[in-house]
N, C-alpha and C positions, 0 to 999 in steps of 0.2 A: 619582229614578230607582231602579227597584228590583233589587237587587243579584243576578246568577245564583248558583241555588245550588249550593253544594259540596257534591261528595259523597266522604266518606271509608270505604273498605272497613274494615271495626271487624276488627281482628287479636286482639283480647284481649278477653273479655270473660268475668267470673265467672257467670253465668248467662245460658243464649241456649237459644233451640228451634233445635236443628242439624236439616239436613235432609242423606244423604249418600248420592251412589246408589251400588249395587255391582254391575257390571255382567262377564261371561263377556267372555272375547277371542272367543268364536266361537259359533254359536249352541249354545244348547242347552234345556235343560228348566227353569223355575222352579219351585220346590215349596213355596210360601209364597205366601199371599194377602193384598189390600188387606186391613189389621185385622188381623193375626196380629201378635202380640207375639214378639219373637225376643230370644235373649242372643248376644252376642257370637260363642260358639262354633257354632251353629247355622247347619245348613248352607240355604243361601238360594237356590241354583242348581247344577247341574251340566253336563257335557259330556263328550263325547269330543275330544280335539284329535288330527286324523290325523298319525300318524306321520310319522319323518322318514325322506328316501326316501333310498338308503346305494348304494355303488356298488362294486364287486370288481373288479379287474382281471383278468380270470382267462387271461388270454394270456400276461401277464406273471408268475404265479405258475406256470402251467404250461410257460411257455416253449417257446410253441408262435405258430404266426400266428393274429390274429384272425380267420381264414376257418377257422382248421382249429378252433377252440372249442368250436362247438355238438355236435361228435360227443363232446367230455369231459364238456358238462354233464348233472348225473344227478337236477336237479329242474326239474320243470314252471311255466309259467307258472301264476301263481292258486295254487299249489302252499304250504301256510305249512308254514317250518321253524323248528325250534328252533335256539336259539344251541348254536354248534358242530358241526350238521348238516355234513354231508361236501356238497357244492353241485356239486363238480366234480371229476375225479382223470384219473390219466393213467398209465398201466404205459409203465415205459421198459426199456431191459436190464436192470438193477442194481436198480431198485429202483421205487416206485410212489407217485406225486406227488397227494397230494390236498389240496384247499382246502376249508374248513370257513368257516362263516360265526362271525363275531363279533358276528351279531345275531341276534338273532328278528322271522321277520317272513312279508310275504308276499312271494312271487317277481315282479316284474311283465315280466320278462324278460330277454334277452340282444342286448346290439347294441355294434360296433362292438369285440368281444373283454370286453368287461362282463358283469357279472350285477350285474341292479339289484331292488334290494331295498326294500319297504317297511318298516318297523319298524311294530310294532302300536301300534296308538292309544292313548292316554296319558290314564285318566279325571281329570278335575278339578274338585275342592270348591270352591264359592265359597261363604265364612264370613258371616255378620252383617257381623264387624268391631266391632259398635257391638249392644248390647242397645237395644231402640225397638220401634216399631209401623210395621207397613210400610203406607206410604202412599201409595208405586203401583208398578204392575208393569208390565214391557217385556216381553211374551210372548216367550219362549225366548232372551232376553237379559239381565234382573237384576232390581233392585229399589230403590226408594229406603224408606229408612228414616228415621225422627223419632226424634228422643231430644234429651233435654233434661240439660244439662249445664255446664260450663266446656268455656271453649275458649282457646286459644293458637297461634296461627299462626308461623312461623318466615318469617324472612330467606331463611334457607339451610337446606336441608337434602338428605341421600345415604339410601339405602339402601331397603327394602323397609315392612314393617308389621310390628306386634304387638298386643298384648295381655297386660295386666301390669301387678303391683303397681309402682305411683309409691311412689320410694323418694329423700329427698332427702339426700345423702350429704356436706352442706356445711353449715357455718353462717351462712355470709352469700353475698352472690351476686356475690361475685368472687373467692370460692375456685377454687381451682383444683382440680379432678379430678384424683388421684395414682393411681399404676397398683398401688401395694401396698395401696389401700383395698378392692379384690374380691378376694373369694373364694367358693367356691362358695353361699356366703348368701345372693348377690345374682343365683342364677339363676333365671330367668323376671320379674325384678322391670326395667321403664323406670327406670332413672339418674338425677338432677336434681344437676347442677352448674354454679359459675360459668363456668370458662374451660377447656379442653382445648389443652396443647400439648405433651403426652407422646405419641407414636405405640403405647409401653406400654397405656397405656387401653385405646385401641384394639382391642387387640390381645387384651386379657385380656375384656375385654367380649364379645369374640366368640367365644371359646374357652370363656368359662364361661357363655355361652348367654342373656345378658340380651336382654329383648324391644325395647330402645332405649336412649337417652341423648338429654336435652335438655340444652341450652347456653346459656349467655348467647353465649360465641362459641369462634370455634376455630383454633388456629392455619393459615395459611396452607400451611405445608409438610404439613399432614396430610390435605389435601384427596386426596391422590393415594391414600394409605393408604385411609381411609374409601370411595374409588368400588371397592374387591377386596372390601369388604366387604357382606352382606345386613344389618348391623345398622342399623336404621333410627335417624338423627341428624335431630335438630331444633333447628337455633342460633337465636336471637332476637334477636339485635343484630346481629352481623356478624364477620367476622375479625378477628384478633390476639387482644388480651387485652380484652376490653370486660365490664365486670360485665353481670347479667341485670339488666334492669331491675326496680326494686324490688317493684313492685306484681305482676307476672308473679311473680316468685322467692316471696311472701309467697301467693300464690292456690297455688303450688306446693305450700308449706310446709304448708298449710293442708289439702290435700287428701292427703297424707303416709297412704300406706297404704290409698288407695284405688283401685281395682281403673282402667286409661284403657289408652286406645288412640293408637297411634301410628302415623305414616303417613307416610313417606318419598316421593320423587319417582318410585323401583320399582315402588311402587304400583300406577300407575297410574291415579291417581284426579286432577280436576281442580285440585283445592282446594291440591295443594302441602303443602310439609313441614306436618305440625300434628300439634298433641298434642290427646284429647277426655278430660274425664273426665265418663264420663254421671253424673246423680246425680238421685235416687230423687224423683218423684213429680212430675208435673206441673203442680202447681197454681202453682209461681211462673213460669212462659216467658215470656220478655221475646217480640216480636213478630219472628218470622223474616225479615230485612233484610242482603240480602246487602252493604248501603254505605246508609251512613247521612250526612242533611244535618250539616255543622260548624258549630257557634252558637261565639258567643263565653262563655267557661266552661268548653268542654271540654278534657279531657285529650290530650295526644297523643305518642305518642313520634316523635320525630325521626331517619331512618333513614338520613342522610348525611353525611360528612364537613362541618363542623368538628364537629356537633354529635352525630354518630351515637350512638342508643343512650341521648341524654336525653329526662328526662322534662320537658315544659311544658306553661304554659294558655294555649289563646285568649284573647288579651286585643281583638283586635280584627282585621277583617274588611275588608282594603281594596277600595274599589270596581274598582280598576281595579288594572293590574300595575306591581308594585314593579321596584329596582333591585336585585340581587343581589350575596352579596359577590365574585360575580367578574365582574360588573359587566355581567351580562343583565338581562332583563325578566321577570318571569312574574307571575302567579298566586299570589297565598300568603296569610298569614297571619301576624300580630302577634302573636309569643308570650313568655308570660316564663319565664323558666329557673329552676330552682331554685335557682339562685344570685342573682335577684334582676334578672339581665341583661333586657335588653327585647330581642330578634332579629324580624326579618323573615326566614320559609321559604316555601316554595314549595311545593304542596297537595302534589307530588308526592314530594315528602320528606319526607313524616310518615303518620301511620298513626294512627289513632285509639283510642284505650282506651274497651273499651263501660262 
């Protein structure tokens, strides 16, 4: 009988053909064509995104009823003012009551004792992200891009994007990340350390304007810190103190001072926390494969308690579903540990190394 195949999503691999689209929240214009080579910083799409529409109470600042209003207001519908325009005012005995807007924008009218305001449209740059060849385009919506590079996917990860020198500021990969290690030398530079459990890091990482931090993993109480901040984090093994695993921490080390990008769940991009470092020339790409078949041979990290964050080999491929150690059934895999042990996982607790 012939065995169904597994397919494992490859989270790490030292060279792959990435494919990554960049896509506008709203429509707008793409300025780059199928076959245009772009760096990173190149702008790939733009838009207007409409304002946000603002509202005044102006019955309540003039303290007058909402029927008697519209004889105080002193700007027209469709009428655009500047921030701090006089919008409204009122002569009383003593003295002379005027409301000023706290926006810029356009008037769209008055109702119910209000003046309601648009704010003017907000343009916006959408970057590469990734130096590549663009190899298709979504008319007045973005682009997908190629680039050929290392890749590392995360566990977990918060914050937005960057671009920036990878800088590995550890010597083995379950150091810990100490918060008097930065200082302004490491601005604009992605972070590579074992473990974060100083809310300081944090703290000083954002302050001194680094483009990211990758982790083996991160403590638990800092997860609330990290979601106030835009610094985009990418863990790889999981919470508490879990070292990076060796072969990720070593493709790190290796690539020490070269220019990657990093991408948070802010993003908005599908793919999830990952670090990219593109690197120069195409002639080696492995085949673009978003989950690849598991033979027996291969490497895999293992992504769950007891074993989270080690590394094993396929040793064998059962046909049918095993017994678990908390004594379910599933699907898995006969691997052996570095330690020599033999375990049975479950496909769904492991993650492949390309």
């Amino acid at each position: 009988m012939m065995m169904p195949t597994r397919l494992l999503e490859v989270r790490f691999s030292p060279t792959a053909q990435i494919v990554r689209r960049r896509m506008l929240a709203t429509r707008g214009e793409v300025v780059v064509q199928v076959g245009d080579r772009v760096e990173a910083d190149d702008v790939v799409a733009h838009a207007l995104i409409e304002g946000q529409l603002r509202s005044l109470d102006l019955a309540r600042a003039l303290q007058v009823s909402a029927r008697a209003v519209p004889r105080h207001v002193r700007v027209s519908p469709g009428e655009h003012i500047a921030r701090g325009a006089t919008v409204a005012s009122r002569r009383t005995l003593f003295a002379r009551r005027e409301v000023r807007s706290p926006w810029a924008g356009t008037v769209r009218g008055v109702c119910d004792g209000c003046l309601f305001l648009r704010e003017e449209p907000q343009a916006v740059q959408l970057c590469a992200h990734l130096p590549g060849r663009v190899v298709e385009q979504y008319p007045g919506m973005g682009v997908a891009i190629q680039t050929s590079g290392a890749l590392v996917r995360g566990v977990w990860g918060s914050g937005d994007e960057g671009v920036g020198t990878l800088a590995v500021c550890v010597e083995a990969p379950g150091d810990e990340l100490r918060w008097d290690a930065f200082g302004i030398r490491y601005r604009g530079t992605i972070v590579v350390g074992g473990t974060v459990r100083d809310p300081r890091v944090l703290h000083r990482a954002n302050n001194f304007c680094l483009r990211g931090m990758v982790v083996g993993s991160i403590a638990p109480e800092l997860l609330p810190v990290s979601a106030t901040l835009r610094l985009p984090i990418v863990v790889t093994e999981g919470l508490g103190t879990i070292p990076m695993a060796g072969p990720v921490f070593e493709l790190l080390r290796q690539h020490h001072g070269r220019q990657a990008a990093i991408a948070g769940p802010q993003a908005g991009g599908q793919y999830g926390a990952e670090l990219i470092v593109p690197l120069p020339g195409e002639g080696a790409l492995m085949a673009l494969v978003p989950a690849q078949a598991i033979e027996a041979g291969d490497i895999v990290r293992l992504t769950r308690p007891p074993f989270m964050g080690a590394i094993a080999q396929v040793i064998a491929l059962p046909g049918r579903p095993q017994e678990t150690a908390i004594g379910t059934h599933a699907d898995g895999a006969q691997v052996r540990l570095q330690d020599g042990r033999r375990v049975f996982v479950p496909y769904v607790n492991m993650e492949l190394f390309g």
